[in-house]
C-alpha positions in Angstrom: 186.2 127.1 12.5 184.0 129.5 11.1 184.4 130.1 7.1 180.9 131.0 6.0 178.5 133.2 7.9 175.0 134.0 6.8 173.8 138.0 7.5 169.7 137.6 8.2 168.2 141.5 7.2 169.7 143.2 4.5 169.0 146.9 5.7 171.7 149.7 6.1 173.3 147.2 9.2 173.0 143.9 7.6 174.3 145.2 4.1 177.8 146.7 5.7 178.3 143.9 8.2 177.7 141.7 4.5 180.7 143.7 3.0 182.9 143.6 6.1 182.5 139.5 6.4 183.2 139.4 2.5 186.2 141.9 2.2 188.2 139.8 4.8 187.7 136.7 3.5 184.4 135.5 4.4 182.1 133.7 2.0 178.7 135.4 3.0 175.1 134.5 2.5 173.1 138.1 2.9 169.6 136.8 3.6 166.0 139.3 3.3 162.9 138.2 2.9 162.4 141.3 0.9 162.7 140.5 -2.6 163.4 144.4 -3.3 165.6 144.8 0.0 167.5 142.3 -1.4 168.1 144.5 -4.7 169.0 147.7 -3.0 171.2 146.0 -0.9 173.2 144.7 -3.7 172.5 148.0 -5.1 174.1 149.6 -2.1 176.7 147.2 -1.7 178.2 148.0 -5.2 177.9 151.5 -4.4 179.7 151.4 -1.7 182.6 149.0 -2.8 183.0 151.7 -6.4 183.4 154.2 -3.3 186.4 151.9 -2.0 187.8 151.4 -5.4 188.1 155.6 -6.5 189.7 155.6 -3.0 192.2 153.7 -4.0 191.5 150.8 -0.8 190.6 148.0 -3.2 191.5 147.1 -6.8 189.1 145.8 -9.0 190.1 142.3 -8.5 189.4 142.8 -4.7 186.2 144.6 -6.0 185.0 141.5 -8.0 186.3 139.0 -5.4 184.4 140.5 -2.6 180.8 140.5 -4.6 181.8 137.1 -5.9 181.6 136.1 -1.9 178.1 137.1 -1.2 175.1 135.3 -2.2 172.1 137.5 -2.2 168.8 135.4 -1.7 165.1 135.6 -0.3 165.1 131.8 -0.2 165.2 131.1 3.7 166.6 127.3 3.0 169.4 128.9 1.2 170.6 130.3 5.0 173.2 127.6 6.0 176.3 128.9 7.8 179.1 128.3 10.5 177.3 131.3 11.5 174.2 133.6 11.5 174.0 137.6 12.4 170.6 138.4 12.7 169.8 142.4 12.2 166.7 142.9 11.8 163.7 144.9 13.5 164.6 145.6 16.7 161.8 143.5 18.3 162.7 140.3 20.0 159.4 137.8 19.0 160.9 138.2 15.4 164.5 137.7 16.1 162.9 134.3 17.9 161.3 133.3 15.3 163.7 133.6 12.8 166.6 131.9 15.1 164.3 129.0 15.1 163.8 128.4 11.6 167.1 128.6 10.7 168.0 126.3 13.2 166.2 123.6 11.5 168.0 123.5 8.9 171.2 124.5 10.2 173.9 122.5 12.3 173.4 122.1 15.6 176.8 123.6 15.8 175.8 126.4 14.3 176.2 130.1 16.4 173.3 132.4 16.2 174.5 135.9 17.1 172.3 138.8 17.5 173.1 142.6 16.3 170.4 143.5 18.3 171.8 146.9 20.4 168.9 146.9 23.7 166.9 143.6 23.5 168.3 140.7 26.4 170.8 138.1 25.1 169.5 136.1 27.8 165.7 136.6 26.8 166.5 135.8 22.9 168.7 132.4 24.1 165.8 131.2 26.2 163.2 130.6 23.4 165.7 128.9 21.1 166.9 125.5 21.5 170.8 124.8 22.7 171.0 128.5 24.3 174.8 128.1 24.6 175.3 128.8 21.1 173.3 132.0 20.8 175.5 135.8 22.0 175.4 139.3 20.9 177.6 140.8 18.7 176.3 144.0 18.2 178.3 146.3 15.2 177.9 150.3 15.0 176.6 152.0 12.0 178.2 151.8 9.5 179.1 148.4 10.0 181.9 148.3 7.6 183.6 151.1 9.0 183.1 151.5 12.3 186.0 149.3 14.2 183.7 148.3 17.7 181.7 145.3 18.0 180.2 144.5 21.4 180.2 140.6 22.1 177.6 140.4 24.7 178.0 137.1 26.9 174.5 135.8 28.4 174.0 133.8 31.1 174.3 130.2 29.1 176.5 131.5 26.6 179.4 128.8 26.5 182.4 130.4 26.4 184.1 128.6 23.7 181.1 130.5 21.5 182.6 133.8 22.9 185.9 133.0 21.9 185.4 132.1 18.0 182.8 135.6 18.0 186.1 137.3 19.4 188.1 135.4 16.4 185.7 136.4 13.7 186.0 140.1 14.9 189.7 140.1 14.7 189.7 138.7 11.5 187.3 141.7 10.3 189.6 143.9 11.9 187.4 145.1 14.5 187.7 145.4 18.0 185.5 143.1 20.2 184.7 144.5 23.8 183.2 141.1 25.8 180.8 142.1 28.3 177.8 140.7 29.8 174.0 140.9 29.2 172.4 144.0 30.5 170.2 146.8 29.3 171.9 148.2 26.5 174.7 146.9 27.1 177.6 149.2 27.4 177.4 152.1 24.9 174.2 152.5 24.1 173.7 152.5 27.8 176.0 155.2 28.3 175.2 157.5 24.8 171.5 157.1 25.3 172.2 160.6 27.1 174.2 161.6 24.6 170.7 161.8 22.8 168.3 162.3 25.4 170.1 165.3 27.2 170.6 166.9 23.9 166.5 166.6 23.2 165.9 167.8 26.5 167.8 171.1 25.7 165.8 171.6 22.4 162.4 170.8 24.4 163.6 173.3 27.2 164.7 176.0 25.0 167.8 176.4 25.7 169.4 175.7 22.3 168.5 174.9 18.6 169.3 171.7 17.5 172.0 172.6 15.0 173.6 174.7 17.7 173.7 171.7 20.1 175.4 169.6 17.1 177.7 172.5 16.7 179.2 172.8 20.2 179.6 169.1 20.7 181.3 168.9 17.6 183.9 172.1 18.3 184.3 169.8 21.6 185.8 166.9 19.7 182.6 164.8 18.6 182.9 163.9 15.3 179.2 164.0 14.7 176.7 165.8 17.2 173.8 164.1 18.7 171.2 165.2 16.2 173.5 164.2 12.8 173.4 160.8 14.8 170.4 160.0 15.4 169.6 160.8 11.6 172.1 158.0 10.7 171.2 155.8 13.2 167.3 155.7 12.3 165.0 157.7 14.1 163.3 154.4 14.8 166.3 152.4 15.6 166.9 154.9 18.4 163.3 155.7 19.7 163.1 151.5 20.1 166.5 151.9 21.6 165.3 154.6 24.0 162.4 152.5 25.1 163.6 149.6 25.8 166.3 151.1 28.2 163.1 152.9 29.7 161.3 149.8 30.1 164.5 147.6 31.7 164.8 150.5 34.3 161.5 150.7 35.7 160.6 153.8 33.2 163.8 155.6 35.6 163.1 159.3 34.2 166.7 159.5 32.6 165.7 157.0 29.8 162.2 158.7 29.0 162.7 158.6 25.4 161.9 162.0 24.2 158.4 163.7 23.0 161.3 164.6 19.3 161.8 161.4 19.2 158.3 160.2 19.6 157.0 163.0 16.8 159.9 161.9 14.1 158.5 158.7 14.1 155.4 159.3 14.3 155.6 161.6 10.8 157.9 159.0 9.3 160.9 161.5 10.0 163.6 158.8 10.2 166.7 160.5 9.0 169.1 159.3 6.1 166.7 156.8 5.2 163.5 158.6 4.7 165.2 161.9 3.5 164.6 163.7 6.3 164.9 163.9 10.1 165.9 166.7 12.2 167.8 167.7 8.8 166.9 167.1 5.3 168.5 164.9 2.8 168.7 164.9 -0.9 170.0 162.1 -3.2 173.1 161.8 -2.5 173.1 162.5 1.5 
């Protein structure tokens, strides 16, 4: 059974899978090598549970309770869990690495489950020892609101991992789509032309940005592609867009786009920097 679960990266991702975990019952370890990551995401975290308490969706015992069930630490030996969700940079030596040392000192029961929304299950599992414990379980942004959670099944996954993943969603209240290892799985495999088509109108002329975000919003989206990607992380989704590119033999319909590849560049990452394709004060 799975009663504690330690989040590794305590960025936007890590910090609201951290308060979904704690807010239904989990006792949650939310692990950064950042010392000052660390802070804002407790920072954040508070911020964020005040936001729940005005709305009236916690009390303040439930407030106090759910801090009181995550441990915020920069000490690496202090990661020991039924479970460990990794969300960090989106680059799979890294993820490796990390998996490894916490397997040392972690139960060889342990599950190791990657947020990870492009890089292969299968190519993580195969650089770590006992592969059958390591699957995807990739949340959405932001983690403690958004219901879906993708549990990707690679090819030595053992199924009885799959099936506790699927518990530990259901007891967040999410819903967990199983599906198997491939490029981008399956939403970021379909949106990633949610994004890229709406660039290639921009580049082409047809449309300003905040007209494209306009008309797929009157349609029923309830945030266009542009407002998206400056949530997301223009980073998050330029690595996202590459990686597709790569697993498809550079196929022209995942060329990330030259928007993309200038945000970055100028440290244009959305939310997080301020600005992106819009700007940003203070408080969003």
């Amino acid at each position: 059974m799975i009663n504690k679960i330690c989040v590794a990266g305590a960025g936007t991702m890590g910090s609201g899978i951290a308060i979904c975990a704690a807010q239904h019952g989990f006792s949650v370890i939310l692990l950064d090598n950042n010392e000052k990551v660390v802070d804002n995401a407790r920072k954040s975290i508070e911020k964020n549970l005040d936001a729940l308490l005005l709305k009236g969706k916690i009390d303040e015992a439930g407030l106090k309770s759910i801090i009181q069930r995550i441990h915020f630490t920069s000490t690496i030996t202090d990661a020991k869990a039924d479970l460990i969700i990794e969300a960090i940079i989106e680059k799979a030596a890294p993820k490796i690495e990390l998996f490894n040392q916490l397997a040392l000192i972690n139960s060889p029961e342990t599950i190791f489950a990657s947020n990870t929304s492009s890089l292969s299950i299968d190519l993580l599992q195969s650089a770590i020892a006992h592969p059958e414990r390591v699957v995807g379980m990739h949340f959405f942004n932001p983690a403690q609101i958004m219901k879906l959670v993708e549990v990707v099944q690679a090819k030595d996954t053992a199924g009885q991992v799959v099936n506790k993943i699927v518990d530990v969603c259901k007891k967040m209240q999410k819903t967990p789509v199983v599906c198997k290892d491939a490029p981008g799985f399956i939403v970021n495999r379909v949106a990633r032309h949610y994004y890229l088509e709406a660039m290639r109108c921009v580049v082409d002329g047809l449309a300003k940005f905040e007209d494209v975000d306009a008309i797929m919003e009157a349609s029923g989206f309830k945030m266009g592609p542009f407002k998206l990607m400056d949530m997301i992380g223009m980073d998050i989704n330029l690595a996202v867009s590459q990686s597709l590119y790569d697993a498809f033999s550079h196929e022209p319909r995942f060329q990330p786009s030259p928007l993309q590849i200038d945000k970055v560049k100028n440290g244009e990452l959305g939310r997080k920097t301020g600005k992106g394709f819009y700007a940003y004060t203070a408080n969003g």
